[in-house]
C-alpha positions in Angstrom: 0.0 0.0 0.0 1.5 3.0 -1.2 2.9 5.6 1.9 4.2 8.2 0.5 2.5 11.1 2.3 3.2 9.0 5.5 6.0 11.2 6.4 4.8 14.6 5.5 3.3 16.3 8.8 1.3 18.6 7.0 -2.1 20.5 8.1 -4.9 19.3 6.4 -5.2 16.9 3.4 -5.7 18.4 -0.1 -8.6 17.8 -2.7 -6.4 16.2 -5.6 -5.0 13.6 -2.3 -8.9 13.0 -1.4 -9.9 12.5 -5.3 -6.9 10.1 -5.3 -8.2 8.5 -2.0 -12.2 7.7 -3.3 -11.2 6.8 -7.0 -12.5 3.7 -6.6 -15.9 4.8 -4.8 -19.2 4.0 -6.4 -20.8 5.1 -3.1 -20.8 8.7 -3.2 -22.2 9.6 0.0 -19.0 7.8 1.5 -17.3 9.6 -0.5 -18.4 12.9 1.0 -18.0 11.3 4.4 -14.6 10.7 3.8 -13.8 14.5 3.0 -15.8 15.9 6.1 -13.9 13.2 8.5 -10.7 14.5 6.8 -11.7 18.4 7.1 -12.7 17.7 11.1 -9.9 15.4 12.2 -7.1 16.6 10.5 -4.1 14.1 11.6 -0.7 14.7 12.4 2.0 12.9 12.6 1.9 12.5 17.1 -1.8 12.1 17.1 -3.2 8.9 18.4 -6.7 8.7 16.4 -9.6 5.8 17.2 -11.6 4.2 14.5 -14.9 2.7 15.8 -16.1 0.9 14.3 -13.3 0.2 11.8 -15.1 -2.2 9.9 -12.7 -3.2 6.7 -10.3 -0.6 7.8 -11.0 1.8 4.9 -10.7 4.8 6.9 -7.4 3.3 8.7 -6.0 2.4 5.3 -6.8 6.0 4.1 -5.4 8.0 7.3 -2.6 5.5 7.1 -1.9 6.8 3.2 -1.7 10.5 4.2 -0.3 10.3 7.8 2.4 9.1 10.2 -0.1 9.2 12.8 -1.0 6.7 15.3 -4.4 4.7 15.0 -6.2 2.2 16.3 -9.3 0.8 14.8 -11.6 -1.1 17.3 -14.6 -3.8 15.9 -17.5 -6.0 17.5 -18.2 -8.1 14.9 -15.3 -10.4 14.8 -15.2 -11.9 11.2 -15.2 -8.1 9.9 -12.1 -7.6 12.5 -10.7 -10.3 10.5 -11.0 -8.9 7.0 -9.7 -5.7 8.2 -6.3 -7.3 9.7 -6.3 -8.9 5.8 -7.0 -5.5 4.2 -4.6 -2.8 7.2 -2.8 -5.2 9.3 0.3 -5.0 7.9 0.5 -1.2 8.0 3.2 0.0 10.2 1.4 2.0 13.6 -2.1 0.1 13.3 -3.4 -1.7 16.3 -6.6 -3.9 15.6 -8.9 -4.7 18.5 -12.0 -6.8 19.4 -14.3 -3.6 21.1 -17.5 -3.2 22.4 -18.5 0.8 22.0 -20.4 0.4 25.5 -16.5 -0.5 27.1 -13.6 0.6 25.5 -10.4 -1.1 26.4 -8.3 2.2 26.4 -7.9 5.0 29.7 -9.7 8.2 29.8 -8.0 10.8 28.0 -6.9 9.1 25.6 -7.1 10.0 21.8 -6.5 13.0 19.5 -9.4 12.2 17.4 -12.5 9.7 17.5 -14.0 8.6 13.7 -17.8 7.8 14.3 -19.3 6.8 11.3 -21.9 4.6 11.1 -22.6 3.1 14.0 -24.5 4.5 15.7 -27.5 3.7 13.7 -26.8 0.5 14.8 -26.7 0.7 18.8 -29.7 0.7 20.9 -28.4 3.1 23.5 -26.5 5.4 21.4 -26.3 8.3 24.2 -24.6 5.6 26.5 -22.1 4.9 23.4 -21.6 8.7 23.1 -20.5 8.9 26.6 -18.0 6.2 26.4 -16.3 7.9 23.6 -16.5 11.2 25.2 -14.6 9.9 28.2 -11.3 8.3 26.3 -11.2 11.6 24.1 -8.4 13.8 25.5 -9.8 17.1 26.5 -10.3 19.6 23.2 -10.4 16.2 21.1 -13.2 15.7 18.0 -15.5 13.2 17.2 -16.2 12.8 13.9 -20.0 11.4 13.6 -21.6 10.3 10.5 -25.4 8.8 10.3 -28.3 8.0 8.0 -30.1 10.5 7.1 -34.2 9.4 8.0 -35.2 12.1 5.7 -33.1 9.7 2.6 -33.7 10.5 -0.8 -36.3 8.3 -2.9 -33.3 7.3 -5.8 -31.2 6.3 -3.3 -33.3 3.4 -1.8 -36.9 3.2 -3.6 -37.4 0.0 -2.3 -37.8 1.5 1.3 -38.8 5.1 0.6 -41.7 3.4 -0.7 -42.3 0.7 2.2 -42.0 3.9 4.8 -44.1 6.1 2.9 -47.2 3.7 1.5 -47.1 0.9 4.6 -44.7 2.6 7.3 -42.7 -0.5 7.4 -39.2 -1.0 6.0 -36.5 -4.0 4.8 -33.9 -4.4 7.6 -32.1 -7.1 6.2 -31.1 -8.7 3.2 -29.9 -7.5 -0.2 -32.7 -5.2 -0.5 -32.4 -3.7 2.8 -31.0 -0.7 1.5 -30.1 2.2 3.9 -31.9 0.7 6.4 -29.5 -2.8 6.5 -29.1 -3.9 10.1 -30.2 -0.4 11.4 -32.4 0.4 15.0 -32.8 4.0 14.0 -32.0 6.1 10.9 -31.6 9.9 12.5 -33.2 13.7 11.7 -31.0 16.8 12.2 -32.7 17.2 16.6 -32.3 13.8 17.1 -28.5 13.6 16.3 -27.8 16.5 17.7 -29.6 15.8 20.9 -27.8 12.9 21.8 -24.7 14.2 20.9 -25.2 17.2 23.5 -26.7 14.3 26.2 -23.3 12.8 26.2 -21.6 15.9 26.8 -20.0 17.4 23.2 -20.1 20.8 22.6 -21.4 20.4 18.6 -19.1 23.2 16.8 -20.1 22.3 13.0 -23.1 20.3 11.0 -23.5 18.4 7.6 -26.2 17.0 5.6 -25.0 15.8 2.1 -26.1 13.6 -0.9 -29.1 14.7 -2.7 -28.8 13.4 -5.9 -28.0 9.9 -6.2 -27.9 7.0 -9.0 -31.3 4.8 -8.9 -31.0 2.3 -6.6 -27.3 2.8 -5.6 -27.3 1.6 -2.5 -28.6 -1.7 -3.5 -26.6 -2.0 -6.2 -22.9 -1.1 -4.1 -23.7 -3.2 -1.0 -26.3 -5.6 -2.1 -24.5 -6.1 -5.3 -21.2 -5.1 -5.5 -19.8 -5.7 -2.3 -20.7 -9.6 -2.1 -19.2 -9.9 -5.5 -16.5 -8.0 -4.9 -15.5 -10.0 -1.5 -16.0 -13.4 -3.6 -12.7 -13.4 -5.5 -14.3 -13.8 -8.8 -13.8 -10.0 -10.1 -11.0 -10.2 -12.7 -7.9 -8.0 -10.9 -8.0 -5.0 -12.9 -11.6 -4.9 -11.8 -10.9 -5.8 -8.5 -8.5 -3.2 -8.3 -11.2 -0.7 -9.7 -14.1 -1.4 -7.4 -11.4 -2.3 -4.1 -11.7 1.0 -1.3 -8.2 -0.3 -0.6 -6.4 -0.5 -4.0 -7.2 2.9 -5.1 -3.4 3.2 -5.5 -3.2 0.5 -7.9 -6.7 1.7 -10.3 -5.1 3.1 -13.6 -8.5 4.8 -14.4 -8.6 3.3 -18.1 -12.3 3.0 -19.0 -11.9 0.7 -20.7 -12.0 -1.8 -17.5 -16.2 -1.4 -17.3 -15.8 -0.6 -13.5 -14.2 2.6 -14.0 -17.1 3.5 -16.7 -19.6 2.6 -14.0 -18.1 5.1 -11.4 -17.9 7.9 -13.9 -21.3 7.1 -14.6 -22.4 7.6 -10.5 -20.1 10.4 -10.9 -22.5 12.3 -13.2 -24.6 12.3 -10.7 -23.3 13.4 -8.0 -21.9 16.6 -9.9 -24.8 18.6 -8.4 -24.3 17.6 -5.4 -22.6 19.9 -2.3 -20.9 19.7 1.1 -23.6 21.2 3.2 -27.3 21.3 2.2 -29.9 22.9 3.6 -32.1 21.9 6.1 -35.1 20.0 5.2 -33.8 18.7 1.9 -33.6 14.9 1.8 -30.1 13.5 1.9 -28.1 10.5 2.9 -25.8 11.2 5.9 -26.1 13.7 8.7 -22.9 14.6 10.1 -21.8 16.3 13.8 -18.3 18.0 14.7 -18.4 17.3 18.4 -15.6 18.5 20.8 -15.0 17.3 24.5 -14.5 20.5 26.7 -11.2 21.3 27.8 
């Protein structure tokens, strides 16, 4: 995996790096996600930064590409731990660990910056999770939080938009589960930001992104792709094209039909911005929370 930003302790990571770093991305609401986590946890080279959960290690893998820093990503669900030790673990300065949000193995006061996206969608008692991360967050540290948006566009999941809005009911598992795949909650604007301020965060910026979307793209990246993808039977240049991790390795030649399909989702997205405004449907809602010195 290419390093060669790794030793460069730089402020903040610039837009031809981040096009570099979701070349691969046919989601392009993570794609945005990765930008804001970028812009609100800025890492240098002695920061100690938490992943949770780190799923596959993307963000790791991505942090580890433009930084020296120090992370640690932290998982549940053991088989995912697993792939991520395939996919990060032997990057120098990544420690992998078996975590439950509710009980973090690591002292109080402990990390520069905490990456919180999407999880907490999937907790029950996401104010207690809030907390826990609050209390190993050295004083003036961020939390970067990312969350389904409940207020989702209709393109991006018509399957459920249409469930929620003819029978409120919705898909929660399964290939056509959509944004609502293993979820107890999707969030609106209060409700993330009241449970952010319950655990204690002073909220210092707010996001709401992805408007425009490709019909049925969430379907079609993790119902579709990502199963496919993670089976081996992708030729490599179109592994390499549809792989978060081997964006370093994606030559960009449309020829290779994955790279068409991204340009495609591309097209798309053009219209789409940073921040919009409240009360327009969009994917992710995102928080800038800060623990208190």
């Amino acid at each position: 995996m290419a390093m060669s930003k790794s030793s460069v302790n730089t402020r903040g990571v610039d837009a031809q790096t981040l096009e570099i770093l979701t070349r691969n991305e046919a989601d392009m609401a993570f794609k945005k996600r990765v930008r804001t986590i970028f812009e609100w946890i800025d890492p240098q080279d002695d920061d100690l930064i938490l992943d949770m959960p780190c799923g596959r290690g993307f963000y790791l893998n991505m942090f580890r590409y433009v930084s020296g820093c120090k992370l640690i990503g932290a998982e549940l669900d053991w088989p995912v731990l697993l792939k991520a030790q395939r996919n990060v673990g032997h990057l120098p300065d990544i420690a992998l660990n078996n975590a439950n949000i509710y009980a973090l193995p690591y002292p109080s006061n402990t990390f520069d910056g905490v990456i919180l996206s999407e999880i907490l969608e999937h907790i029950e008692h996401d104010v207690e999770g809030l907390r826990e991360i609050y209390r190993v967050l050295k004083p003036g540290g961020v939390v970067a939080i990312t969350v389904p948006n409940a207020n989702y566009p209709f393109w991006w999941d018509p399957i459920n938009k249409t469930l929620e809005t003819l029978f409120k009911t919705h898909i929660g598992s399964g290939p056509l589960a959509g944004i609502w795949a293993n979820h107890v909650r999707l969030y609106t604007r209060d409700q993330l930001r009241e449970s952010v301020l319950a655990a204690g965060f002073v909220v210092e910026e707010e996001r709401a992104f992805t408007h425009h979307s490709f019909p049925f793209i969430h379907n079609l990246v993790y119902g579709l792709g990502m199963p496919l993808l993670e089976s081996g039977l992708l030729p490599s240049a179109m592994a390499n094209a549809a792989d978060r991790t081997t964006f370093d390795k994606n030559d960009g030649s449309l020829f290779n039909p994955i790279n068409l399909g991204l340009k495609v989702f591309n097209f798309f997205d053009r219209k789409n911005v940073m921040s919009e405004p409240a009360g327009r449907s969009t994917v992710n809602l995102c928080i800038k929370g800060r623990k208190s010195l």
